[in-house]
C-alpha positions as YAML, in Angstrom:
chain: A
units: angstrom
residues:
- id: 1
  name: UNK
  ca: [18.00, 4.55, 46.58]
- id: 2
  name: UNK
  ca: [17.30, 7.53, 48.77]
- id: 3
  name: UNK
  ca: [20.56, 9.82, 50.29]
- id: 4
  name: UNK
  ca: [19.45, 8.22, 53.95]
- id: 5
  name: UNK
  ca: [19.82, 4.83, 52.67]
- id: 6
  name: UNK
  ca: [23.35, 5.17, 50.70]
- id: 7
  name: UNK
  ca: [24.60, 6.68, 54.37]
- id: 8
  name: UNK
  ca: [22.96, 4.00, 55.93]
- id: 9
  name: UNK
  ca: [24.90, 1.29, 53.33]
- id: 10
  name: UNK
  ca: [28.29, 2.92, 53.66]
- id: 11
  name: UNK
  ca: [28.26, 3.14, 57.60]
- id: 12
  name: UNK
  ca: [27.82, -1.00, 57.75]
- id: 13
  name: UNK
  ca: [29.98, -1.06, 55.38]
- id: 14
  name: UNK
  ca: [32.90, 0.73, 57.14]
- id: 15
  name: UNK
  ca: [31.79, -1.04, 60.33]
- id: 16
  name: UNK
  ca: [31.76, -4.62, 58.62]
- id: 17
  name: UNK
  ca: [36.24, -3.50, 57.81]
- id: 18
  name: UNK
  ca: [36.67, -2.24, 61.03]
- id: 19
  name: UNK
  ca: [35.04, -5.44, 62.90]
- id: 20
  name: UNK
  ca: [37.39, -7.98, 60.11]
- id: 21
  name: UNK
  ca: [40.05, -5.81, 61.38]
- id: 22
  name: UNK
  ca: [39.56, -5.98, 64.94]
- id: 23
  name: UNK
  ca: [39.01, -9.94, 64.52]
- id: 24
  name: UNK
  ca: [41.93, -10.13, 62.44]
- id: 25
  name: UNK
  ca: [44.36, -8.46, 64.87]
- id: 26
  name: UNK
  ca: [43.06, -10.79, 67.67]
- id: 27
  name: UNK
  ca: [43.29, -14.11, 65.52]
- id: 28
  name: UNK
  ca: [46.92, -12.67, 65.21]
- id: 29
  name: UNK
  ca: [47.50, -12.05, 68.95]
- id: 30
  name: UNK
  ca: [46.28, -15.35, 69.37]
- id: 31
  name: UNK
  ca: [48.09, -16.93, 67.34]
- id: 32
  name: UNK
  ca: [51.31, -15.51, 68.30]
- id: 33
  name: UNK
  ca: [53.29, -18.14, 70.23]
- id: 34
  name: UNK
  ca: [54.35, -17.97, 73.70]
- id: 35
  name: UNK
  ca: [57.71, -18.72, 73.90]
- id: 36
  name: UNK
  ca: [58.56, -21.55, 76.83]
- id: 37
  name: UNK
  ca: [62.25, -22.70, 77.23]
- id: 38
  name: UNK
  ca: [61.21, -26.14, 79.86]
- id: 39
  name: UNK
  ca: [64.08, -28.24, 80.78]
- id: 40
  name: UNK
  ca: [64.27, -32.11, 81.21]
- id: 41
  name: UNK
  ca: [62.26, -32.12, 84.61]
- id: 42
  name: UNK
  ca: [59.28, -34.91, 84.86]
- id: 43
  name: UNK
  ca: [56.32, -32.18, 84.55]
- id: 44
  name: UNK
  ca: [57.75, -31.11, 81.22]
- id: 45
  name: UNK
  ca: [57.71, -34.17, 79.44]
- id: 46
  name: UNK
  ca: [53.61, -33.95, 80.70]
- id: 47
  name: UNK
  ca: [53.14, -30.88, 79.72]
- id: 48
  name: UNK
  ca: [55.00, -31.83, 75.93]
- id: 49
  name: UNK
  ca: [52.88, -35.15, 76.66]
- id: 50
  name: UNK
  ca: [49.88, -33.47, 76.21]
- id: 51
  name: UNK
  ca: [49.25, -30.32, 74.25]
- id: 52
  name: UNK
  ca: [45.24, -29.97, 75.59]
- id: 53
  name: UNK
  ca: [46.47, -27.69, 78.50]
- id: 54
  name: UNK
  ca: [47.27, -25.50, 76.42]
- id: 55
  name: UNK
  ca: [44.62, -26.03, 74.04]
- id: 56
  name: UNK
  ca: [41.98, -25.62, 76.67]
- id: 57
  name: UNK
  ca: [42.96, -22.00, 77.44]
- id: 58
  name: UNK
  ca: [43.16, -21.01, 73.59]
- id: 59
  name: UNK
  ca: [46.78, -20.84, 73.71]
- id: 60
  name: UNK
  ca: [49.96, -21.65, 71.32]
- id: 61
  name: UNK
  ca: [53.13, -22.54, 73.10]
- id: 62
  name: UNK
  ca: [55.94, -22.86, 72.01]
- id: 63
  name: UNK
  ca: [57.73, -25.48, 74.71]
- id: 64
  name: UNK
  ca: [61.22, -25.51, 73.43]
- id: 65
  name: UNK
  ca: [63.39, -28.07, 76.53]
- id: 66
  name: UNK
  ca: [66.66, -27.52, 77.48]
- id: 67
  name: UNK
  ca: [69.95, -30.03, 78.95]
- id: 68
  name: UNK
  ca: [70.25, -27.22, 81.80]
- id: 69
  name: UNK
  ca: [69.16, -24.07, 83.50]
- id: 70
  name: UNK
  ca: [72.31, -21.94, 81.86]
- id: 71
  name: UNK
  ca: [71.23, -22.59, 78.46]
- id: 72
  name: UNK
  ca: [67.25, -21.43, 79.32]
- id: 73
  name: UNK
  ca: [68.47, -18.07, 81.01]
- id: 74
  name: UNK
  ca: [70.59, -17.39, 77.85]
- id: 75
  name: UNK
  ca: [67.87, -17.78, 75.68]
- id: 76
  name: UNK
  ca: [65.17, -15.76, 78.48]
- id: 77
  name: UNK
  ca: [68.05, -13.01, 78.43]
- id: 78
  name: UNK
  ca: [68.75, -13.17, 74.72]
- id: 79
  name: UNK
  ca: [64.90, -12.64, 73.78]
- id: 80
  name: UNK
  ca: [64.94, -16.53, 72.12]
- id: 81
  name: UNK
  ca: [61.97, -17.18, 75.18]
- id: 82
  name: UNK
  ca: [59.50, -15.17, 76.91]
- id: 83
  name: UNK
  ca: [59.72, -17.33, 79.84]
- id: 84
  name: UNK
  ca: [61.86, -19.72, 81.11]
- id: 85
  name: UNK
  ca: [62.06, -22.53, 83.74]
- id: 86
  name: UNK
  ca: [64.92, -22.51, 86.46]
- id: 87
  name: UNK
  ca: [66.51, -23.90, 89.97]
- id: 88
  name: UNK
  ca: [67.28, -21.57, 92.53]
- id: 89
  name: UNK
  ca: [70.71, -20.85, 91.83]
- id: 90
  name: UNK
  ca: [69.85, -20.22, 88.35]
- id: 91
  name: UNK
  ca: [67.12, -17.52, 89.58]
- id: 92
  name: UNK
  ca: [69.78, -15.93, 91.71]
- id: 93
  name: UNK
  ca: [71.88, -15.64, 88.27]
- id: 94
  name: UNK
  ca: [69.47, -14.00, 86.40]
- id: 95
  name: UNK
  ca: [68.61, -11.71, 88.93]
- id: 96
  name: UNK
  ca: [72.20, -10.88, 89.10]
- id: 97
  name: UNK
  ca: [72.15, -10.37, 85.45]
- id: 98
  name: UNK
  ca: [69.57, -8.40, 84.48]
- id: 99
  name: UNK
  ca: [68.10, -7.40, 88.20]
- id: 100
  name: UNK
  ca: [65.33, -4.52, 87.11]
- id: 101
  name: UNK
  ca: [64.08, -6.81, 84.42]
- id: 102
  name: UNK
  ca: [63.60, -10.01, 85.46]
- id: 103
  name: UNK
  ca: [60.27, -11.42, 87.71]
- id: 104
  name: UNK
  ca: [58.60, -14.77, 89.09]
- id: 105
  name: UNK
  ca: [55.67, -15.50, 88.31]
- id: 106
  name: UNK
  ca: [55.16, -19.23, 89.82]
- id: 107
  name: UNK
  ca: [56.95, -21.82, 91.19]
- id: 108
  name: UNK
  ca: [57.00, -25.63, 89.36]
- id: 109
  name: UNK
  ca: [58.92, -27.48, 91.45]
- id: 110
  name: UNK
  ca: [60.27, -28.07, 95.55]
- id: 111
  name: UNK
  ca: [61.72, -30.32, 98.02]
- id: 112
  name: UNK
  ca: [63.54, -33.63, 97.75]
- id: 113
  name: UNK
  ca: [64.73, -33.02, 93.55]
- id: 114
  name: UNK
  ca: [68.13, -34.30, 93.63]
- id: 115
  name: UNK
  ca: [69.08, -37.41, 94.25]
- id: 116
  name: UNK
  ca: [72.98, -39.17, 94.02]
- id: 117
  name: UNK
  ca: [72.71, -42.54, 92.45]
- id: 118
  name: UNK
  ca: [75.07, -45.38, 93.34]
- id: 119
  name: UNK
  ca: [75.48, -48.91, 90.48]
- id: 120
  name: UNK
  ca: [72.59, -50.65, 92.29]
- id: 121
  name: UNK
  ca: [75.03, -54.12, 93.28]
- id: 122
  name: UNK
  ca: [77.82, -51.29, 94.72]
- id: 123
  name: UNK
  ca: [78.36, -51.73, 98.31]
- id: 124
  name: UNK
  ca: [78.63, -47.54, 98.27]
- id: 125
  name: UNK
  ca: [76.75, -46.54, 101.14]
- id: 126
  name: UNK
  ca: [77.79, -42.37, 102.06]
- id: 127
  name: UNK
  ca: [80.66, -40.03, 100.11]
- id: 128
  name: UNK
  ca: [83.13, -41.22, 102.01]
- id: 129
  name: UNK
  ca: [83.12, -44.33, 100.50]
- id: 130
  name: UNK
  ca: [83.40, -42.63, 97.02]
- id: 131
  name: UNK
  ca: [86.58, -40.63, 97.58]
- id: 132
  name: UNK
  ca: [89.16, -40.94, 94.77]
- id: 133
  name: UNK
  ca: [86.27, -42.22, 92.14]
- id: 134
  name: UNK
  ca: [85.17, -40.46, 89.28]
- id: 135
  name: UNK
  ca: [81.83, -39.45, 89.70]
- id: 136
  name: UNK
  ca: [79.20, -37.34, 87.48]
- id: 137
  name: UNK
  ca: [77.27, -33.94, 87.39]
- id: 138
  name: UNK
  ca: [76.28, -31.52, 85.74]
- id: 139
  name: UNK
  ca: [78.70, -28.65, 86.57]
- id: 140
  name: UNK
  ca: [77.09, -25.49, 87.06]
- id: 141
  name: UNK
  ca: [73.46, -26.42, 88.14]
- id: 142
  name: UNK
  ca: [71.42, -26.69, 90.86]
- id: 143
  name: UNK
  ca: [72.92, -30.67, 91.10]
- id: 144
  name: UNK
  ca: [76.54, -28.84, 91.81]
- id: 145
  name: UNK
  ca: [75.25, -26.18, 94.09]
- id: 146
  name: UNK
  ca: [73.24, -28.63, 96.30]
- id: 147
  name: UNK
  ca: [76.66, -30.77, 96.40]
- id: 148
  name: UNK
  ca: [78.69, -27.65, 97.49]
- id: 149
  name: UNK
  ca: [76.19, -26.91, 100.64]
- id: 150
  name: UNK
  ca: [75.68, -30.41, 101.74]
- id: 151
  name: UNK
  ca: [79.64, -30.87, 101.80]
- id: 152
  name: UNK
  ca: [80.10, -27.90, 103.67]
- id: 153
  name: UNK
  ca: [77.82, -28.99, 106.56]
- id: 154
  name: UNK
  ca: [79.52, -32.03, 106.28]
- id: 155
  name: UNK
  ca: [82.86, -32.94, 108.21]
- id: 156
  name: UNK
  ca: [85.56, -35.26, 106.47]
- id: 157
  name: UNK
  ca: [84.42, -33.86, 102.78]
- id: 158
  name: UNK
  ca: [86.03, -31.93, 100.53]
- id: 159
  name: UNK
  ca: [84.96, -31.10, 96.64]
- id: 160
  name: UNK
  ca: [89.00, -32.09, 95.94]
- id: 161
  name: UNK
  ca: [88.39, -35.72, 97.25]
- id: 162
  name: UNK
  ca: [86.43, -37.02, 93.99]
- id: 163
  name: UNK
  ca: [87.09, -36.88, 90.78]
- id: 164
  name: UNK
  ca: [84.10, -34.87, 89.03]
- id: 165
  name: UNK
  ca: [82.95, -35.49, 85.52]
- id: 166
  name: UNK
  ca: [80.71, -32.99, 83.86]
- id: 167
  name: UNK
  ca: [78.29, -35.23, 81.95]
- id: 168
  name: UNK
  ca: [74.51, -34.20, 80.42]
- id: 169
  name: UNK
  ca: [71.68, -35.56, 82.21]
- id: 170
  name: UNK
  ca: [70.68, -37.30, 79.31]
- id: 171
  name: UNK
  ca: [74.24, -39.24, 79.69]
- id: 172
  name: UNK
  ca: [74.42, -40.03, 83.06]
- id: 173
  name: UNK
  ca: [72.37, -43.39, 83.39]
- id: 174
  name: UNK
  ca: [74.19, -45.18, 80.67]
- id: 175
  name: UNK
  ca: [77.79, -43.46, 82.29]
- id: 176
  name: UNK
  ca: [77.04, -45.70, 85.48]
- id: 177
  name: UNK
  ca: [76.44, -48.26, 83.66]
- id: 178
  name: UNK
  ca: [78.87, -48.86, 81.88]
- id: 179
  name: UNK
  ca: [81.24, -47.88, 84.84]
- id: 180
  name: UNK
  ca: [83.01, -44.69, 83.56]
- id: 181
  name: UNK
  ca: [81.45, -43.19, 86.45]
- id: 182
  name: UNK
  ca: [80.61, -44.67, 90.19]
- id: 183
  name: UNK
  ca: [78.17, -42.10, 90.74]
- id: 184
  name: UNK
  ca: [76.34, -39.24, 89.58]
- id: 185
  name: UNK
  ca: [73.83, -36.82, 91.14]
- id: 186
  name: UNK
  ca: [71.13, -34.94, 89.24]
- id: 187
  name: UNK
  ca: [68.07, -33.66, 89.23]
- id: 188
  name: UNK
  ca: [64.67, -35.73, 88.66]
- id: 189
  name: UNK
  ca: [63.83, -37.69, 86.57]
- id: 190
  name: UNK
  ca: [67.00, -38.77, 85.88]
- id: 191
  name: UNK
  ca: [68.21, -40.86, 89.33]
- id: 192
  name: UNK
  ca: [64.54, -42.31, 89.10]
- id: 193
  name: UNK
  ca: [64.88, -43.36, 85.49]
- id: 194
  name: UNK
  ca: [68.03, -44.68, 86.57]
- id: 195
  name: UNK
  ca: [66.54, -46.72, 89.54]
- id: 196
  name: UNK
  ca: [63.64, -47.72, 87.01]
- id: 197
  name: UNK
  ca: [65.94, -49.48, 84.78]
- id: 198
  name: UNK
  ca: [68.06, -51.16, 87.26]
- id: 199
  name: UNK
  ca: [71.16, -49.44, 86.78]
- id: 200
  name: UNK
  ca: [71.44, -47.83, 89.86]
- id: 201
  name: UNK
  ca: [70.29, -47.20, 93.19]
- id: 202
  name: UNK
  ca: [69.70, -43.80, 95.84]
- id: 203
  name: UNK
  ca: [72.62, -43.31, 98.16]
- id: 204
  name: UNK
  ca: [71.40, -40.00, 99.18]
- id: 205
  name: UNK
  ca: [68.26, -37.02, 98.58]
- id: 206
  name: UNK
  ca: [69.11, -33.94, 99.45]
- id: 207
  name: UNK
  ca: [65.23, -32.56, 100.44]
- id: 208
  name: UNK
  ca: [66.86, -31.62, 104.21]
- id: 209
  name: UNK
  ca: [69.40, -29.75, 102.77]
- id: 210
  name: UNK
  ca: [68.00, -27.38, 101.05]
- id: 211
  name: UNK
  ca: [64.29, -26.69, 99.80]
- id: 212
  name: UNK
  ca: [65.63, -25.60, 95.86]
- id: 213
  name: UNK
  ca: [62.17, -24.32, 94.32]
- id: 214
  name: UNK
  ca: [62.07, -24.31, 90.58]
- id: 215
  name: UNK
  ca: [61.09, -20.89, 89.14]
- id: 216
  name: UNK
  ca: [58.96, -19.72, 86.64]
- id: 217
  name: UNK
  ca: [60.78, -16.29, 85.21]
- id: 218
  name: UNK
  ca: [59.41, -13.99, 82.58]
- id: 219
  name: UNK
  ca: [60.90, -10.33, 81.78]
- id: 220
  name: UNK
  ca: [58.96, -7.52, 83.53]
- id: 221
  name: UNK
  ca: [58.12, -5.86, 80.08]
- id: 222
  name: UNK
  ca: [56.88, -9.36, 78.47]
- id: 223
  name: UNK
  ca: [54.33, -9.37, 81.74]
- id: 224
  name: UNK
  ca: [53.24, -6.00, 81.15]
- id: 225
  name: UNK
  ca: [52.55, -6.72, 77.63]
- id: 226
  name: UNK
  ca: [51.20, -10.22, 77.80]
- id: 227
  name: UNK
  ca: [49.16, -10.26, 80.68]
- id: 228
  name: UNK
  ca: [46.50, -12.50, 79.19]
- id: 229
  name: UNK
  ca: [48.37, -14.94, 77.87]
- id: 230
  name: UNK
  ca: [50.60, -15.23, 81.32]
- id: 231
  name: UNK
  ca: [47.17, -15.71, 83.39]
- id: 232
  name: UNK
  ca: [46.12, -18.35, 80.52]
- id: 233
  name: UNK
  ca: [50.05, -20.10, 80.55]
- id: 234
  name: UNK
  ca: [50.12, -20.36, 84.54]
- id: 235
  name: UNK
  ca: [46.09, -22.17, 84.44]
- id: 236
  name: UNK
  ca: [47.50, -24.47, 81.90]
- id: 237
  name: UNK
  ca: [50.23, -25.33, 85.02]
- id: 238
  name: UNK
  ca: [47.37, -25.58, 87.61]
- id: 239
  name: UNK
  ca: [45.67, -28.14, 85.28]
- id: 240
  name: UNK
  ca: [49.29, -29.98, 85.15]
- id: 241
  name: UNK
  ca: [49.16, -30.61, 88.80]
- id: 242
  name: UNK
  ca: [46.31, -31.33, 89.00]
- id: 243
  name: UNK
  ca: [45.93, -34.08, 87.21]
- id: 244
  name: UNK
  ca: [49.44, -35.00, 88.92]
- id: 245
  name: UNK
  ca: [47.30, -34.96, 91.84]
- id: 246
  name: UNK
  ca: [44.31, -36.84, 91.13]
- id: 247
  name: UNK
  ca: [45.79, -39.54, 88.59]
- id: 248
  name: UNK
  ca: [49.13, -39.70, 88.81]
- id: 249
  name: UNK
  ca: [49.15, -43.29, 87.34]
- id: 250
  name: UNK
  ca: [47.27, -40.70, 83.77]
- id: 251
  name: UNK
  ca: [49.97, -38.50, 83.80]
- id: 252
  name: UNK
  ca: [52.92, -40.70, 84.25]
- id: 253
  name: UNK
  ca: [51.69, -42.64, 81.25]
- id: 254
  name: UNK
  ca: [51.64, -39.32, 79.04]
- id: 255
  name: UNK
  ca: [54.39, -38.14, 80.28]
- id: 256
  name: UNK
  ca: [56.56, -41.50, 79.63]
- id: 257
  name: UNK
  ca: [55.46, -41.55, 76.29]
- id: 258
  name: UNK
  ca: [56.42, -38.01, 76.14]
- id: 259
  name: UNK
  ca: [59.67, -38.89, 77.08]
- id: 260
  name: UNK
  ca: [60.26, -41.70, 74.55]
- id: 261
  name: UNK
  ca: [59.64, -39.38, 72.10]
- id: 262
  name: UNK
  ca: [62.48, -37.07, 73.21]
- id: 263
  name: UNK
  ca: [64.53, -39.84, 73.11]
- id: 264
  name: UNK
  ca: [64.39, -40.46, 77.04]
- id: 265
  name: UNK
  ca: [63.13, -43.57, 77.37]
- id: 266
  name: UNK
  ca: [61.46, -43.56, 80.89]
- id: 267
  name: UNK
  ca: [58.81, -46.27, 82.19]
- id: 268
  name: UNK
  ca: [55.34, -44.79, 83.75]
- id: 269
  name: UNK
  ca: [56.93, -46.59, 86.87]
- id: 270
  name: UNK
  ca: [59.52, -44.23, 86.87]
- id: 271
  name: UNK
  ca: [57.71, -41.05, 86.33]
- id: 272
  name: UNK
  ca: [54.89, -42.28, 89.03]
- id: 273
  name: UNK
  ca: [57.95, -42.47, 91.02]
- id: 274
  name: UNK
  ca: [58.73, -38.52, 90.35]
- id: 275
  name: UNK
  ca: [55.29, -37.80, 91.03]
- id: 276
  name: UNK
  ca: [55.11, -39.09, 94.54]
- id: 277
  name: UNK
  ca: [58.37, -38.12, 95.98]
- id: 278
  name: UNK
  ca: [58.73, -33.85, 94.55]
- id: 279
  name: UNK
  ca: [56.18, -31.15, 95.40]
- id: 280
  name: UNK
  ca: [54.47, -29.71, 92.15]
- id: 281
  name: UNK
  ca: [53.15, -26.73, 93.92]
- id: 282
  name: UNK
  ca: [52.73, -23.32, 92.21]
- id: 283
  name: UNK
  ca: [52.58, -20.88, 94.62]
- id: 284
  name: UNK
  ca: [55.59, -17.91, 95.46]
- id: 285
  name: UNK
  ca: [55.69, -18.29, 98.90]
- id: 286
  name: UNK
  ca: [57.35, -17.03, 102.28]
- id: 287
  name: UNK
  ca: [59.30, -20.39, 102.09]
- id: 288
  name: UNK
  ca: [60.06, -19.96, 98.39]
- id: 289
  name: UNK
  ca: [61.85, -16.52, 98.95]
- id: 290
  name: UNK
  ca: [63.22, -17.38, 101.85]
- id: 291
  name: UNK
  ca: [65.12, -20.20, 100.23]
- id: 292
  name: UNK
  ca: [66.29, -18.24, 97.25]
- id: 293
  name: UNK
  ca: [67.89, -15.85, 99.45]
- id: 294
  name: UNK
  ca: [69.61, -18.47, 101.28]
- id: 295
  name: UNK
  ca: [70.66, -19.65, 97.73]
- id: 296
  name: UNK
  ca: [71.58, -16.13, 97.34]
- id: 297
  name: UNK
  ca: [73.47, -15.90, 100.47]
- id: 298
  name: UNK
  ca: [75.30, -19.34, 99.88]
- id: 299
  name: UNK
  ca: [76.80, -18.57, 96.54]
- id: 300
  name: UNK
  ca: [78.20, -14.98, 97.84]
- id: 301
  name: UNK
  ca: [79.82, -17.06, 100.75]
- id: 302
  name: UNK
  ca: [81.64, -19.45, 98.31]
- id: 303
  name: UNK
  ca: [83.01, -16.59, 95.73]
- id: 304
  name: UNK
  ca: [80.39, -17.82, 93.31]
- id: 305
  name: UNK
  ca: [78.35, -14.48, 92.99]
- id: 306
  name: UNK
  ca: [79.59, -10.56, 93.20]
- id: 307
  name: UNK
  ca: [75.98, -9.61, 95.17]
- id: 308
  name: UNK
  ca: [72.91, -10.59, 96.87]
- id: 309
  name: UNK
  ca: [69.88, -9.65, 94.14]
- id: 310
  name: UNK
  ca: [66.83, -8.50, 95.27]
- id: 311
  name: UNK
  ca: [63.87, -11.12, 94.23]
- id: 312
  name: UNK
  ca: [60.97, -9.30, 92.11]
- id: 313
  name: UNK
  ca: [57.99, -11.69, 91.79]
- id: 314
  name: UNK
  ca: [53.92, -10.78, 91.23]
- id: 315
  name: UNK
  ca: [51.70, -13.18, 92.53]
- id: 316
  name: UNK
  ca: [48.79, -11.65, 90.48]
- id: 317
  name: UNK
  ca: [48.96, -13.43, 87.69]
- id: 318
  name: UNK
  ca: [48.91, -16.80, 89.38]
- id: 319
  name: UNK
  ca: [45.79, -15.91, 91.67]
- id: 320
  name: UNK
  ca: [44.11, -14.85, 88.20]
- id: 321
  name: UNK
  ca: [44.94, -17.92, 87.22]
- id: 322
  name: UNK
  ca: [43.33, -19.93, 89.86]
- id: 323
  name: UNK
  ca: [40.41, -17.64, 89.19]
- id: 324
  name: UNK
  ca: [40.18, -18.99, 85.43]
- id: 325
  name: UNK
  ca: [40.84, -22.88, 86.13]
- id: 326
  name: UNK
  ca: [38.35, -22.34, 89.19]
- id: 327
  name: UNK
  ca: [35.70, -20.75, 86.78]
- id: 328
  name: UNK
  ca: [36.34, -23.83, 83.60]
...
């Protein structure tokens, strides 16, 4: 074998390692899971319902769900998620918490989410009728803060009239059943599983109170690092409503299912339910950052927060990821 051809032989060969290496490190990147701390909200149980939307965009998530929004910004702040799922008020705290590192990249969620839920043969018709009773929520949510503004606009009411249990979510149906509690008021699905299974019945929505979009939150140095699989993570969402959209009768099957699994038993009825009465849309709007800082402003007013954050969100990555679904 000539000198030319042993050069020749030893450049493929170095090129053949440095192509398995370059393969190898992306396998790895990959591979690497994306870290999603969900909560018990209807278009999670879809998304754990069916794992092709992430499949489809070559991702691995890991979808990790959550009793409340406190426990998913502990775990976004603590580095145990790379993003995390929250109501408004819960955005405003982790602004407050870590404001030059925290950023929106979507929305999930809007409108008419919380619902109080009355034992469906009570004659309970408006709070007033509830004073002195023991009634249930989740202290420290969205469900609280929603309470807190629509008594304030509201004459005759104060928080000190009703005797407040702080129950799970996951609690609260069987609670008002068994009559330990005359009402509760949470987030969906929970008043709709409730309705579903004849237990109980809407007094009251709280859409006209206050708008209440559900965030998507990463950290501003995951983003800068994980671009790619962000863009990928937020098409996966697009593909969620969509099919929310176009068969809702699909995706309230998966997503009961889904649900039974957890341990939440929920009928498709229930979760078609969901599905026609919230707004699924994505997009960080005027309207969206408008009602976070009346959030914001809201808390300040009642002691509940030190300061008014400032809202950091990039709409990039979700108009890349229309650009991806678009182009499937």
């Amino acid at each position: 074998m000539t000198k030319r051809q042993w050069s020749a032989m030893l450049f493929l060969l170095i090129l053949g390692l440095i192509t398995t290496g370059c393969q190898s490190s992306q396998t790895q990147e990959q591979t690497e899971p994306l870290r999603y701390g969900g909560q018990y909200y209807p278009e999670e149980f879809l998304l754990a319902g069916k794992p092709d939307f992430w499949e489809m965009y070559d991702l691995n998530v890991e979808h990790l769900l959550f009793s409340s929004g406190n426990e998913g910004n502990q775990a976004l702040i603590a580095g145990e998620v790379d993003v995390n799922v929250g109501s408004d008020s819960k955005t405003v705290a982790l602004f407050n918490a870590m404001p030059d590192e925290m950023l929106i990249i979507a929305t999930v969620q809007r409108g008419d989410r919380y619902s109080t839920m009355v034992p469906v043969d009570s004659t309970y018709e408006s709070w007033e009728d509830l004073k002195g009773q023991p009634v249930g929520v989740r202290l420290g949510t969205g469900a609280e803060q929603v309470l807190l503004r629509y008594f304030e606009e509201t004459d005759g009411l104060d928080w000190n009239d009703f005797e407040w249990v702080d129950l799970n979510v996951e609690d609260m149906t069987a609670a008002l059943e068994n009559g330990s509690i005359q009402a509760f008021t949470a987030w969906e699905p929970t008043p709709a599983i409730a309705e579903a299974q004849g237990v109980g019945r809407v007094m009251r929505s709280y859409g006209d109170i206050a708008l209440v979009p559900v965030s998507l939150h990463t950290t501003v140095s995951y983003a800068e690092s994980h671009r790619t699989e962000l863009v990928r993570f937020l098409a996966a969402h697009i593909a969620k409503v969509e099919l929310i959209e176009s068969d809702p009768e699909q995706a309230a099957q998966i997503a009961s299912e889904a649900a039974s699994a957890q341990g939440s038993e929920a009928s498709p009825e229930t979760f078609l339910k969901v599905f026609e009465r919230v707004d699924f849309s994505l997009d960080v709007d005027e309207n969206v950052i408008a009602a976070l800082q009346d959030t914001a402003q809201f808390l300040y007013d009642q002691g509940k927060i030190e300061s008014i954050p400032e809202f950091r969100y990039d709409t990039s990555f979700l108009e890349e990821a229309y650009e991806l679904y678009n182009a499937e």
